[in-house]
Structure formats: structure tokens, C-alpha cells
N, C-alpha and C positions, 0 to 999 in steps of 0.2 A: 275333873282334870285329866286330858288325856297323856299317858306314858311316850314317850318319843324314847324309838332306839335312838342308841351312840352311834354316830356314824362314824364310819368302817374308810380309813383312806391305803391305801398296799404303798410303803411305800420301798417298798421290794421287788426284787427280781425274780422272775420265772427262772434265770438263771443260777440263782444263789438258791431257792428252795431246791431245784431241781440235784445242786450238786449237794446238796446237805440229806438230801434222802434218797439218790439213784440207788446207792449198794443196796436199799431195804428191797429193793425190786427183782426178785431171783426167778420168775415164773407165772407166781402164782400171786392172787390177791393180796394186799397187805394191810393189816389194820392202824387204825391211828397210831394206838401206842406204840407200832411197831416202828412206824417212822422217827416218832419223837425218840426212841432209843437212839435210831441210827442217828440222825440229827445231832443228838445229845454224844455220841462216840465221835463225830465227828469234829464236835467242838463248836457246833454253828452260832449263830449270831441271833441276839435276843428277837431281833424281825422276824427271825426263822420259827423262834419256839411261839413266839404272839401268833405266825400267820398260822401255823400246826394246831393251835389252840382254837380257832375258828373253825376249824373242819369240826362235822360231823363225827362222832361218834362210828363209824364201817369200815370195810375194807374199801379199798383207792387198786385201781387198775395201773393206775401208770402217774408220772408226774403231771400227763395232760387233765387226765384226771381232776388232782388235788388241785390244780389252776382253774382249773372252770367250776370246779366246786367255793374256790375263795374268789373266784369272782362275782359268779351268782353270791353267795354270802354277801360281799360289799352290795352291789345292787340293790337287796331286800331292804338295806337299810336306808333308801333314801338320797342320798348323800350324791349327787351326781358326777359329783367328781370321784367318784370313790370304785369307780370300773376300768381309771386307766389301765390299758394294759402293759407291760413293761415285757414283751418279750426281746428277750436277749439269751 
């Protein structure tokens, strides 16, 4: 019996992560947990902490970054519908 991943659908904004983790961005590279803080100080919305939970384990360059990394993620999974992009 072959395992099938869950597919993966965003149904979030480039907009809403972007402002739920801009402040963690002062320079220099930023790690996961470092986002989910800022996220989490910010009050952000459960979409935020699910999409933040899909990323990789690294540091993130910028919020283009974390976008193309949860896109590629949706992708992997199959799910064709699951690479819209929602830039706003």
C-alpha cells in the first residue's frame, strides 16, 4: 500500500504572512522559530502559524523567500491546485 501525502492548499495571503513576520527581518537571516515569535507577538491568525509550520526548519532571507519556499512545499504534494498564488 502506497503512503500519499495530505495535500497542501494556501489558502492565505503573501500579504498576511508578510505582515505577520516583516519586524523578524532586521538584516540579517532569520530562523523559523524566529518568525513564529514575531507572528505569535503579533497576534497572527491560525493560517499564519499552519503556513509558518510548513517551512523548513533554516533561516529565510526575506518574506520572498518563505513564499517560494511554501509554495514549492504545496507543489511537492501533488495537489494541483495547491500552488495558487495569492500575491497581494
Amino acid at each position: 500500500m502506497e503512503m500519499r501525502r495530505p495535500f497542501v492548499r494556501f489558502t492565505i495571503r503573501r500579504a498576511e504572512v508578510a505582515s505577520a513576520v516583516q519586524n523578524a527581518f532586521t538584516g540579517t537571516p532569520v530562523p523559523r522559530d524566529t518568525l513564529v515569535d514575531a507572528a505569535h507577538e503579533l497576534g497572527a491568525s491560525t493560517e499564519v502559524f499552519a503556513a509558518l509550520g510548513l517551512l523548513p526548519d533554516r533561516t529565510y532571507l526575506s518574506v520572498a523567500d518563505i513564499w517560494s519556499t511554501l509554495v514549492a512545499t504545496a507543489r511537492t504534494t501533488g495537489d494541483p491546485r495547491s500552488h495558487e498564488s495569492h500575491a497581494a
